[in-house]
C-alpha positions in Angstrom: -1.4 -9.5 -64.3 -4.3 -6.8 -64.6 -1.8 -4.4 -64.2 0.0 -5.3 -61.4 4.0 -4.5 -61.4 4.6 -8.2 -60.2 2.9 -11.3 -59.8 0.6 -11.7 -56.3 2.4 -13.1 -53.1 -0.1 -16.1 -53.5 -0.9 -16.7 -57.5 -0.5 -19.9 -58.3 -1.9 -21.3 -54.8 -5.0 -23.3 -55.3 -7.7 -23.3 -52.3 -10.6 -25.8 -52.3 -12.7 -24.4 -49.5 -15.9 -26.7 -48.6 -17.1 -23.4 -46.2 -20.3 -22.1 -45.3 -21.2 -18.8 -43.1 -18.4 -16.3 -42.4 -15.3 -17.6 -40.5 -13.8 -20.3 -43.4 -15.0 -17.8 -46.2 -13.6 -15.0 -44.8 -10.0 -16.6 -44.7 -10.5 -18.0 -48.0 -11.5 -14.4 -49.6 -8.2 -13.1 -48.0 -6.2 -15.7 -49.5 -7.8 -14.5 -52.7 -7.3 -10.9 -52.5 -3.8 -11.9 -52.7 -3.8 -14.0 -56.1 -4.9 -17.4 -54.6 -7.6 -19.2 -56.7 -10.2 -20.2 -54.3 -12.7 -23.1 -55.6 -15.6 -22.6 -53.2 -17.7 -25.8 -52.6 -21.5 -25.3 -52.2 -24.6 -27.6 -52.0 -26.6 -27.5 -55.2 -29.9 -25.3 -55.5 -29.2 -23.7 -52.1 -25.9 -23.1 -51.5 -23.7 -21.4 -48.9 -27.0 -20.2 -46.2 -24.8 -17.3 -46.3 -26.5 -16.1 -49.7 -29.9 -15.6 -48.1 -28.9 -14.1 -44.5 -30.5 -11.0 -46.6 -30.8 -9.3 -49.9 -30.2 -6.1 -49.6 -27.0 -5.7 -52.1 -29.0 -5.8 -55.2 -30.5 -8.9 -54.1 -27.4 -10.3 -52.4 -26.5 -11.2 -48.5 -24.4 -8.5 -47.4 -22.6 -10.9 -45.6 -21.7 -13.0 -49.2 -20.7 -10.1 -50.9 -18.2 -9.4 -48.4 -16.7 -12.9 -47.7 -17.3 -14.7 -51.3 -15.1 -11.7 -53.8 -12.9 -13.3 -56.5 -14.2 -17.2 -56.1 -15.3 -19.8 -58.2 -18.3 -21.8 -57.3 -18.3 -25.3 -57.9 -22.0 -26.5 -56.6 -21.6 -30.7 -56.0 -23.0 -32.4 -53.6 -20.0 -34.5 -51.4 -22.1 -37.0 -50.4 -23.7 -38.5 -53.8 -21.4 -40.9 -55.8 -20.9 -37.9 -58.9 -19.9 -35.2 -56.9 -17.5 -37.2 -54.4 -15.8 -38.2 -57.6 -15.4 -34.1 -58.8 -14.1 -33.9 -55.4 -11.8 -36.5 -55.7 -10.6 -35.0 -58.9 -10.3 -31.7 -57.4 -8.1 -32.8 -54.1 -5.0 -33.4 -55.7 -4.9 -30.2 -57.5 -5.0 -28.0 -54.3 -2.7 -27.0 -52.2 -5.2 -26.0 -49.5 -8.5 -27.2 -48.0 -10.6 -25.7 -45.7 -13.0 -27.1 -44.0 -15.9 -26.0 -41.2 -18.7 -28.5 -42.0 -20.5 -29.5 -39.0 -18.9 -31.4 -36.0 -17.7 -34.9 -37.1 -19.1 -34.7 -40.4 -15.7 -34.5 -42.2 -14.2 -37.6 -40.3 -17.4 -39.4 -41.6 -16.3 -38.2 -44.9 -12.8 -38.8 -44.7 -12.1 -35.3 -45.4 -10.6 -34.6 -42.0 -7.0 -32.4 -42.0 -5.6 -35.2 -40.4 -7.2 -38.4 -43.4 -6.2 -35.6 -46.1 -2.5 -35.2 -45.2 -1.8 -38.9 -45.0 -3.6 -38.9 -48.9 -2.1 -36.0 -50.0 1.5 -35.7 -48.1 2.1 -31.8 -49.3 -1.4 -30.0 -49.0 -2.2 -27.6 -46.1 -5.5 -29.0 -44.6 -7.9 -26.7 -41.8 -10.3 -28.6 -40.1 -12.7 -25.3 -38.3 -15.2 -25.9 -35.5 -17.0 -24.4 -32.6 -15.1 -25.7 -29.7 -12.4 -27.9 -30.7 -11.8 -31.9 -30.6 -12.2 -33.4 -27.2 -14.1 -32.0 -24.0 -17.6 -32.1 -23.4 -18.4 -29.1 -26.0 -16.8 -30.7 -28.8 -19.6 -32.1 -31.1 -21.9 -28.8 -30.4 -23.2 -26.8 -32.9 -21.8 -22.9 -32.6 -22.5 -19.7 -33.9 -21.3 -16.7 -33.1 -23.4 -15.2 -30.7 -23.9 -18.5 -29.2 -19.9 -18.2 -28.9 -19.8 -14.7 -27.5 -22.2 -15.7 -24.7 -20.2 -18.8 -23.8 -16.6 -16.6 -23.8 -17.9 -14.3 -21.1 -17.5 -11.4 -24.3 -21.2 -10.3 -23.5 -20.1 -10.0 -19.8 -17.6 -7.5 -20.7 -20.1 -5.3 -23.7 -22.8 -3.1 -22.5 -23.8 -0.9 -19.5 -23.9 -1.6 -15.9 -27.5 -2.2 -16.3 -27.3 -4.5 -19.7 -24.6 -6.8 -21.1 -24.4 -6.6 -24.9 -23.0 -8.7 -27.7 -20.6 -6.7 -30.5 -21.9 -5.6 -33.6 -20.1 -7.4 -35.3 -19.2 -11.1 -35.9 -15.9 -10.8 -33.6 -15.9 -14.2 -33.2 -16.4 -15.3 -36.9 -14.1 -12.8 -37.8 -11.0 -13.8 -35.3 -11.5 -17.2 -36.6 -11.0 -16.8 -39.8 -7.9 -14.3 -39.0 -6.4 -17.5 -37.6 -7.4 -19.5 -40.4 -5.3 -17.1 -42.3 -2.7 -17.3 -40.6 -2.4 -20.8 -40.2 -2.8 -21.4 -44.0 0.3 -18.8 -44.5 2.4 -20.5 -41.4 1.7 -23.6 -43.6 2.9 -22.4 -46.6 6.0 -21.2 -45.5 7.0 -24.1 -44.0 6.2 -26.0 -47.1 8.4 -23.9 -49.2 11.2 -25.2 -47.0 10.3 -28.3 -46.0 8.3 -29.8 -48.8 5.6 -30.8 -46.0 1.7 -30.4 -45.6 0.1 -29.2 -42.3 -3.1 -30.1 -40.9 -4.3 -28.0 -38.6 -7.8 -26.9 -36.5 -9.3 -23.7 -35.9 -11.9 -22.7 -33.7 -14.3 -20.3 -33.0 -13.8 -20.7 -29.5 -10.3 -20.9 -28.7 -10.2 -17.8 -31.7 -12.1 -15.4 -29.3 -10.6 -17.0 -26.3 -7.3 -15.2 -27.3 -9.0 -12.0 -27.6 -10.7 -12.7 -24.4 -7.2 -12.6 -22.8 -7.5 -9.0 -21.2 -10.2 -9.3 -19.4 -9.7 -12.9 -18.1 -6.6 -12.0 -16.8 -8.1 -8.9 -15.0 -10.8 -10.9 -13.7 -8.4 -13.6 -12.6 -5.7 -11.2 -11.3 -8.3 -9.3 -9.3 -11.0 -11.6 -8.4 -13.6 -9.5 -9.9 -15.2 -8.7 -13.6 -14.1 -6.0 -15.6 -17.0 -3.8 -15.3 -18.9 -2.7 -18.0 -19.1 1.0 -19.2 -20.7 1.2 -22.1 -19.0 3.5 -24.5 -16.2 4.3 -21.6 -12.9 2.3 -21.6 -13.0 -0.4 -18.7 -9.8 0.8 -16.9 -8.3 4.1 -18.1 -10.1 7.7 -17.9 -10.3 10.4 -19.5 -11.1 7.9 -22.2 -14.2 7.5 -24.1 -17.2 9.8 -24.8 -17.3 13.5 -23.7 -20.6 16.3 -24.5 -19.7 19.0 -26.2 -21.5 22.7 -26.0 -23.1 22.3 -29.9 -24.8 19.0 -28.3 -22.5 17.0 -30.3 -20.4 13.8 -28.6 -16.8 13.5 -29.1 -14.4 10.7 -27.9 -11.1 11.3 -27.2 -8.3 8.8 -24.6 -5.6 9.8 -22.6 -2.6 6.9 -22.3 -0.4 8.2 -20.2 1.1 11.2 -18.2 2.8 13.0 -21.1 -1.3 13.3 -22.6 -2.8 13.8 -19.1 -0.8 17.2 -19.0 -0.7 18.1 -22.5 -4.3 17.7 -22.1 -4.6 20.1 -19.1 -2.3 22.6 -19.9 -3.9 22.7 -23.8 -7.1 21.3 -23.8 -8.6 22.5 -20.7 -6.3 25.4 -20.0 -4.8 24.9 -16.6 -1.8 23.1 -16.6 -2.2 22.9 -12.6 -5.0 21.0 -12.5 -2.7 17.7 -13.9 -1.2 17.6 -10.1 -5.1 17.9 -8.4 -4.5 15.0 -5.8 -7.8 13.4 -7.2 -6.7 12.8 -10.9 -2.8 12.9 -10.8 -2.8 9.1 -11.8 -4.9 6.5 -14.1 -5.8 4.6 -10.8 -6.9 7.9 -9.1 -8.9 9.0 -12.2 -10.6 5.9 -11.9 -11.7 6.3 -9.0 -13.0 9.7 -9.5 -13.9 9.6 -13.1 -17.3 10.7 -12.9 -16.0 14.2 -11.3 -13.4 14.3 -13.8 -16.5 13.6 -16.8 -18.3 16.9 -15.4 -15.2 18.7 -15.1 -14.1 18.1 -18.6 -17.5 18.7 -20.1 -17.9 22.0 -18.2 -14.9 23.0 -20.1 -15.8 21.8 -23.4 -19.4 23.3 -22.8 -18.2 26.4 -24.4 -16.9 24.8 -27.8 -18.2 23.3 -30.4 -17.4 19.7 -31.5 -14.5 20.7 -33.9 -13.2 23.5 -31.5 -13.1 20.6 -29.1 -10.8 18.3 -31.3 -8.9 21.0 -32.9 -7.6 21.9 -29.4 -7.0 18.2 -29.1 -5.3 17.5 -32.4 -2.5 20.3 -31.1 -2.5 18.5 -27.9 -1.3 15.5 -29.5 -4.6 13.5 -27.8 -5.9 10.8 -30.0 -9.6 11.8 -30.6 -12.7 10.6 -33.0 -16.0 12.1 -34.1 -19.0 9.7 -32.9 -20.2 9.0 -36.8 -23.0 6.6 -37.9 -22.6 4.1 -40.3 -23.8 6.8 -42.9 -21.0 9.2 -41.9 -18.4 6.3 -41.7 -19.5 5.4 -45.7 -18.9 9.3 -46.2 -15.9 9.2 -44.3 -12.9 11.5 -45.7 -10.1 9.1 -44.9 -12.1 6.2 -46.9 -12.9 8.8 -49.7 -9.4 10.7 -50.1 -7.3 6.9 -50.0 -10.2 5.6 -52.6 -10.7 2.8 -49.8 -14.2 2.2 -51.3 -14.2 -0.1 -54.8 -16.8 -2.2 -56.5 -16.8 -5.5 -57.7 -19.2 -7.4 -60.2 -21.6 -10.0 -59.1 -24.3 -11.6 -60.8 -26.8 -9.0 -59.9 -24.7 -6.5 -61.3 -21.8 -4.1 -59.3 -21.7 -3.9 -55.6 -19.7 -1.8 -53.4 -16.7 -3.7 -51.3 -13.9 -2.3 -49.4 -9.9 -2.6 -50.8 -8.1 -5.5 -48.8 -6.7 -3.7 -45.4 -3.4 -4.7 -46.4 -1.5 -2.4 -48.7 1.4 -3.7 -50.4 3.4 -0.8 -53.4 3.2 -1.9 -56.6 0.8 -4.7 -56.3 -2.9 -4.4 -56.9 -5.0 -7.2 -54.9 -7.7 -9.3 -56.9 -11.1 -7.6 -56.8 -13.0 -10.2 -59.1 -16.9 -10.7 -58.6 -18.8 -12.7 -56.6 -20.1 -16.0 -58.2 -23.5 -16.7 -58.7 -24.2 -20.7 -57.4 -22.7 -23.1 -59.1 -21.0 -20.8 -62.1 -17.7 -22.4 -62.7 -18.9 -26.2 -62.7 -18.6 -26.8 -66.4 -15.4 -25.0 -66.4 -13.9 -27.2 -63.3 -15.3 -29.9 -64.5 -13.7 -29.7 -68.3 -10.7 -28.7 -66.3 -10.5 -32.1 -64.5 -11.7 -34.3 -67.5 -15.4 -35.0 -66.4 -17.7 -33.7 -68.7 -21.0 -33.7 -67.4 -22.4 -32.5 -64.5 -22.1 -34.8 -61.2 
């Protein structure tokens, strides 16, 4: 059980994932952090299109590294006679499949949540898309830019001037959160019921639930939530603040309790919580850019850490403005040995620990498989002995 005190919460689940790109992976790595054996189907010679989004990680996608971790890599191709018969093999072994091949290509297939579950009555089946079955966006082809742009979450990312996408795949991401969560629902129920699930997943509805904030502003208000670049949308002091060393600093204020602490502390004059211009959220609003200079004409005289040391005994939640290079140097990560490597075939590669921590257990961090690794062992598995 590489020493683990117990067994993992999923060990002896098997995952067939026919997945490409980030969102299926993604769920299918978690479900492996956690003991599940995931059998990832690729296309042979090219594989997941993941692998070559770059090759910075010793020659590896950045992206595969971090959503392919502790999988086996069957490479068949579904559609010729030999390698729909190692699927067909393979299908009544699992206990999931996930799917996100492109719109209407698993129906074609017959490997559809829905044509799975009447084959197989007890397996958990995903069927992941851009937008869903039915309405006029259902057989489109989506990525997750292309889904940002179409959820209005470009409208709400950027400055007055310039809307922005996020810097990372959110939408990806969200989707495979759900995936996740599905596939557990599923489980559960089939511990008590003895009963499969099929189920969908989209990219679109995904970031449509974390779109919820600011639709229901807009819709509530009958205007957008404005965009404010690296200040929140709707409560000030909140955001980024100059510092006298030339340094930025963040730091948010939630409520009334923090709005005086951070007066009377922070900026030394407990009297100036009741000015008739800032006394409330909405009236901070309204004058935040007076309250910006008046908060930075305080903090002119400090350095950065003076800044969030007076902070830290305010009780105001507050962050240093690091780069990507600080945040891989980052204390926290460091002192909680957050950052781990794992083997691949072009030798170790950093990865992160699963976010989830969980006493006495110690989640899978096997390597990444090179194409098409574990098809003789599959295959002798299933009792074919030559490859498809």
């Amino acid at each position: 059980m590489d020493g683990n005190e117990a067994e993992l919460p999923l060990s002896g689940v098997t995952v067939v994932s026919l997945e490409q790109a980030i969102a299926a992976p993604l769920a299918s790595r978690h479900l492996a952090d956690w003991g599940a054996r995931v059998i990832k189907i690729e296309r042979p010679g090219t594989g997941d299109f993941c692998r070559d989004y770059d090759h910075v990680m010793n020659g590896m996608s950045s992206q595969f590294v971090w959503t392919n971790r502790s999988k086996e890599s069957l490479a068949i191709d579904i559609k010729s006679e030999g390698g729909r018969k190692v699927l067909d093999a393979l299908l009544p072994h699992a206990d999931v499949f996930i799917q996100n091949l492109a719109p209407g290509a698993a129906e074609r297939l017959g490997l559809d949540a829905a044509s799975l579950l009447r084959k197989y009555p007890g397996i958990i089946a995903c069927d992941v898309s851009g937008y869903g079955d039915g309405g006029p966006y259902s057989s489109k082809k989506a990525y997750d830019l292309l889904v940002q742009c179409e959820a209005g979450v470009l409208a709400v990312n950027g400055t007055e001037a310039e809307p922005a996408k996020v810097g990372l795949s959110v939408v990806d991401i969200a989707t495979g959160m759900y995936i996740l969560n599905g596939v557990l629902m599923a489980l559960y129920r089939r511990e008590r019921t003895g009963k499969g699930t099929a189920f969908q997943a989209s990219l679109f509805d995904s970031i449509t639930d974390w779109m919820s904030y600011p639709a229901f502003y807009t819709e509530s208000t009958g205007r957008p939530l404005p965009r404010t670049g690296a200040k929140h949308a709707t409560i000030a002091p909140y955001g980024p603040f100059r510092v006298g060393d030339g340094n930025t600093i963040f730091f948010g204020v939630q409520n009334d309790r923090e709005w005086r602490s951070l007066c009377s502390i922070v900026l030394g004059d407990a009297g100036f919580a009741d000015d008739l211009r800032f006394r409330t959220n909405p009236l901070r609003m309204q004058n935040r850019d007076e309250l910006q200079a008046h908060i930075e004409q305080r903090f002119a005289s400090m350095t950065s850490e003076e800044a969030l040391r007076l902070l830290d005994e305010a009780s105001i939640a507050n962050a240093h403005l690091n780069s990507v290079e600080a945040f891989l140097a980052h204390e926290q990560l460091r002192a909680r040995s957050r950052v781990q490597s794992v083997g691949s075939p072009c030798g170790p590669v950093m990865s992160f620990l699963p976010a989830l921590t969980i006493p006495g257990l110690t989640p899978r961090m096997d390597p990444v498989p090179e194409l098409g690794q574990h098809n003789q062992a599959i295959l002798s598995e299933l009792g074919l002995s030559k490859e498809p």
